[in-house]
C-alpha positions as CSV (number, residue, x, y, z in Angstrom):
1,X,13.2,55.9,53.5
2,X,11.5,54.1,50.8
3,X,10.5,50.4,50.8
4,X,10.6,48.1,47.5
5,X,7.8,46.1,46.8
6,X,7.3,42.0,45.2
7,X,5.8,41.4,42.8
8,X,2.6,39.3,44.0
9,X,2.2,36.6,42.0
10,X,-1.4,34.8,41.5
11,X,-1.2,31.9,43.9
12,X,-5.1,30.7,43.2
13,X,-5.3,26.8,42.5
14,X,-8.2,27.4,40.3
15,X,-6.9,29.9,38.0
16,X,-6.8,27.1,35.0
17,X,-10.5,27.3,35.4
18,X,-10.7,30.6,33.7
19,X,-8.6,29.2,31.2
20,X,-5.4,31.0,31.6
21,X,-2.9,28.7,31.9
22,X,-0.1,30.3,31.8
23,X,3.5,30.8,29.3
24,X,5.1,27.6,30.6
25,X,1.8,25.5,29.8
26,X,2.6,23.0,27.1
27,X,-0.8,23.2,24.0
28,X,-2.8,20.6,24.8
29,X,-4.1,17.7,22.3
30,X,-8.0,18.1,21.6
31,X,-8.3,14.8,23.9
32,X,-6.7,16.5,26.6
33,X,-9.0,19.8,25.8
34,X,-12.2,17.4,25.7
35,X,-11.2,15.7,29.1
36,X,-11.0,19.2,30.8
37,X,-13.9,20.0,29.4
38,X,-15.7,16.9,30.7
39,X,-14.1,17.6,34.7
40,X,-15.8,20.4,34.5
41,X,-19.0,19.9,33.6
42,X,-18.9,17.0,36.2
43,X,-17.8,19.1,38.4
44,X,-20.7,21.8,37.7
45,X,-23.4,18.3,37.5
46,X,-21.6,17.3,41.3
47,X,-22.2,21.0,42.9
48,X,-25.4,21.7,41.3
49,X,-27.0,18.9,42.4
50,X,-30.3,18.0,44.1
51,X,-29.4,16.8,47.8
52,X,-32.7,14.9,47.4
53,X,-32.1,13.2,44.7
54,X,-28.0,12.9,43.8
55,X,-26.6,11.9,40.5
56,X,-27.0,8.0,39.7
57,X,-23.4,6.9,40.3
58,X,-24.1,4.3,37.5
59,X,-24.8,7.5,35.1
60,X,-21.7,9.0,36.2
61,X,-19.1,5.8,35.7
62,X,-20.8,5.7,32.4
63,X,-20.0,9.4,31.2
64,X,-16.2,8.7,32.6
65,X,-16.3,5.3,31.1
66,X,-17.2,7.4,27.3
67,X,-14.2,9.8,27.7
68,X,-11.6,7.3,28.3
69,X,-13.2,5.2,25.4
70,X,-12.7,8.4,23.3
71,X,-8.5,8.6,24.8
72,X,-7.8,5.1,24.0
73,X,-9.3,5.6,20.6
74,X,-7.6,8.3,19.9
75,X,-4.1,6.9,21.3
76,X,-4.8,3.6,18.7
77,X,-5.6,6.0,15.7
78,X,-2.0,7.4,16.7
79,X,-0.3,4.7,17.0
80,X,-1.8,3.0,13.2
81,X,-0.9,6.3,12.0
82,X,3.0,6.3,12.8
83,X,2.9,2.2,12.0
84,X,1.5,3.3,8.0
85,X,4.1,5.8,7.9
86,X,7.0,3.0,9.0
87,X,5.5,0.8,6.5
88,X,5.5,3.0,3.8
89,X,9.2,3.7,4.7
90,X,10.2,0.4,4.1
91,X,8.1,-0.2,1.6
92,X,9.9,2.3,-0.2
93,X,13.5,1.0,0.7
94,X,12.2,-2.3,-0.7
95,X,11.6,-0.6,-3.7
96,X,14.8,1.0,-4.1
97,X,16.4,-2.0,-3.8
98,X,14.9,-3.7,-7.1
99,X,16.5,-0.9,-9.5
100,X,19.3,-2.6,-11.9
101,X,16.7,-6.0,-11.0
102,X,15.2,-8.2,-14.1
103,X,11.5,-8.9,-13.2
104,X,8.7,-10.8,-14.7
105,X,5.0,-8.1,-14.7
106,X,2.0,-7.7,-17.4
107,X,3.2,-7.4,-20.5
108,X,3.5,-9.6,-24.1
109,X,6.4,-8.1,-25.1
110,X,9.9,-9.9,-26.2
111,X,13.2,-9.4,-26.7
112,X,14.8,-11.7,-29.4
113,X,19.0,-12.0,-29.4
114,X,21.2,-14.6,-31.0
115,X,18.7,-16.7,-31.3
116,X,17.3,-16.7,-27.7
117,X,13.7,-15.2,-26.7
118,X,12.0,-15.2,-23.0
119,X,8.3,-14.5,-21.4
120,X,6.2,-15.4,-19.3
121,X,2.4,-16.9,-19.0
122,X,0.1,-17.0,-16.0
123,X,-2.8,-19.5,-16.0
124,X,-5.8,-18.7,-13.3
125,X,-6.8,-22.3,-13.3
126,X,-5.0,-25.8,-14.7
127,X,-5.4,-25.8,-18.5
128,X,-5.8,-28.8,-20.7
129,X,-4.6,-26.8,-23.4
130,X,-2.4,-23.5,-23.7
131,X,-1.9,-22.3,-27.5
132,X,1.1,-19.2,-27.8
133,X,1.6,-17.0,-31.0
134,X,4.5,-15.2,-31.3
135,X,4.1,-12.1,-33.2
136,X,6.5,-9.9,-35.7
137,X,6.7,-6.2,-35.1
138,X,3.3,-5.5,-37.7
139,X,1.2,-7.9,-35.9
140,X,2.1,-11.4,-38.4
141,X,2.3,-14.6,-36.6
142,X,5.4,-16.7,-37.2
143,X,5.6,-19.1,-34.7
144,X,2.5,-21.2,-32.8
145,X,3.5,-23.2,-29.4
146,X,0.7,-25.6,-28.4
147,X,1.3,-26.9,-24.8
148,X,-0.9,-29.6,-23.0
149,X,-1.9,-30.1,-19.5
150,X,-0.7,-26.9,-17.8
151,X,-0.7,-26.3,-14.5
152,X,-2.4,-22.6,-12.5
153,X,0.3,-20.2,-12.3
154,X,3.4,-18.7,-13.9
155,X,5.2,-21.2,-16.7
156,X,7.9,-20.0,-18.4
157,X,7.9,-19.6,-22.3
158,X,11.6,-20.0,-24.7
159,X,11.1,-19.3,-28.3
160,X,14.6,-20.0,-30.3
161,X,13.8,-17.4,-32.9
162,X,12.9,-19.9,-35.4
163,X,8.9,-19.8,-37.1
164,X,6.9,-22.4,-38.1
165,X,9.1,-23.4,-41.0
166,X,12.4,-23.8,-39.1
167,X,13.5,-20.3,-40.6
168,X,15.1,-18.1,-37.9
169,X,13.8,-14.9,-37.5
170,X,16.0,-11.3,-37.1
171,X,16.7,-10.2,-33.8
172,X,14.2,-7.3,-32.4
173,X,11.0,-7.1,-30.2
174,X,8.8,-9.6,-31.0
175,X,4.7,-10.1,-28.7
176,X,3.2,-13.1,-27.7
177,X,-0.8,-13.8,-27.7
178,X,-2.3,-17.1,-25.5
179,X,-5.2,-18.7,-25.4
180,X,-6.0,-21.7,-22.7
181,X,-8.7,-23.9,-22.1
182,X,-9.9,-26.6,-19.4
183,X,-12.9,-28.8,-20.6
184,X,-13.6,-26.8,-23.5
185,X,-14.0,-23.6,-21.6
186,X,-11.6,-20.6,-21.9
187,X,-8.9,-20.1,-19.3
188,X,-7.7,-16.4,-18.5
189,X,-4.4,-16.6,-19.2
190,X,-2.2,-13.3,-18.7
191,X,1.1,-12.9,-20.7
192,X,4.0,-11.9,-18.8
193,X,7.0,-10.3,-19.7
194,X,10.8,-9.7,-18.5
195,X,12.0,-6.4,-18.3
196,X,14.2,-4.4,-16.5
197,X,13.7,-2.3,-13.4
198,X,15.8,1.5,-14.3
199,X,13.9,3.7,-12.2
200,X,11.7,4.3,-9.4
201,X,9.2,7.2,-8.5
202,X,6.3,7.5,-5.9
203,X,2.4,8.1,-6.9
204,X,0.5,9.7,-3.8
205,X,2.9,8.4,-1.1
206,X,3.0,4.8,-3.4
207,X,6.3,3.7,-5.0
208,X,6.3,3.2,-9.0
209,X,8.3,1.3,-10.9
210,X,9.5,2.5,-14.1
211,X,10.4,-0.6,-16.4
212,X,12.7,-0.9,-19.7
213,X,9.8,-1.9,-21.9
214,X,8.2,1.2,-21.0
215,X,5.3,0.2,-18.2
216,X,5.0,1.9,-14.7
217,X,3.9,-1.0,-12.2
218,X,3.5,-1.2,-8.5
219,X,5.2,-3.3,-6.9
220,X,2.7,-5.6,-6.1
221,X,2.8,-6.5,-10.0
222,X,5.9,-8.4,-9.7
223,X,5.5,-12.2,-10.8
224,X,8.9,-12.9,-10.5
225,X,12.7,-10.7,-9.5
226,X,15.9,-11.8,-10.8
């Protein structure tokens, strides 16, 4: 009569040394590969050794010391990795949310209706004096502002459409130059204007706004949201 045979299966706790690990092993990280690799070579340093003159223990906490310096560095680059990609997640739903928005960015362009006309002017440093010319669409100036004792920052600037005679001007897109000074020295001062936000794109992970005036700014760029 003939006898079935089982299958034998390989019952040697050592086997991983050979580097089969088997289907059901999970891939391991190159951390966890670098930390086998390390238990062996221990390993091979603790049965190779001279019985006369043993490893320094002090050598050895040091080399297991290195490779769990190496684990927790590579655990913190993990764990900065998945905090940039939530911050650029809701840096992007920030974004989004400022289409259909009026903001205040670079830019010396204005819009004048019915008599009404809006920008903006940053000043790096207070200003004893802050000169605006408001420019017709071929570059002629019809209307100079002179302001005194301006302080750093973003100030608002209303032009009523009218030039230096009193005469109002037709509607359209009109551009403002500035010039500042404190003590006789020049002040950097950076015209600003209001635009729309309409849509919104990314640049290399990086969300772009796309403005109704025509600029692309980041959203860092923003002096002021409406």
């Amino acid at each position: 009569m003939a006898t079935t045979s089982s299958a034998v299966t390989d019952t040697n706790p050592y086997s991983f040394l050979n580097g089969d690990s088997g289907a059901a092993t999970a891939k391991k990280s190159s951390i966890e590969e670098a930390q086998d690799r390390f238990m062996k070579l221990l390993v091979a340093q603790l049965q190779t050794q001279d019985p006369l003159n043993p490893l320094d223990n002090a050598a050895v906490t040091s080399q297991m010391a290195q490779i769990s310096t190496v684990q927790g560095i590579e655990k913190l680059n993990q764990t900065m990795t998945s905090l940039s990609g939530m911050y650029q997640t809701s840096q992007t739903v920030a974004a989004a949310a400022l289409i259909g928005h009026i903001t205040l960015s670079d830019g010396n362009q204005m819009q004048l209706s019915s008599g009404k006309a809006i920008a903006g002017v940053e000043l790096a440093k207070d200003a004893d004096t802050v000169e605006i010319k408001v420019n017709d669409k071929n570059g002629n100036v019809v209307y100079t502002e002179k302001l005194t004792s301006q302080k750093a920052g973003v100030m608002q600037f209303q032009w009523d459409g009218k030039n230096n005679d009193g005469v109002a001007q037709a509607d359209g897109t009109y551009s403002i130059n500035v010039s500042a000074k404190a003590n006789g020295d020049a002040v950097n001062a950076t015209p600003l204007a209001y635009s729309k936000v309409e849509a919104l794109s990314w640049n290399s992970g990086v969300p772009v706004l796309h403005l109704s005036n025509g600029r692309e700014v980041g959203v860092d760029a923003l002096r002021q949201l409406i």
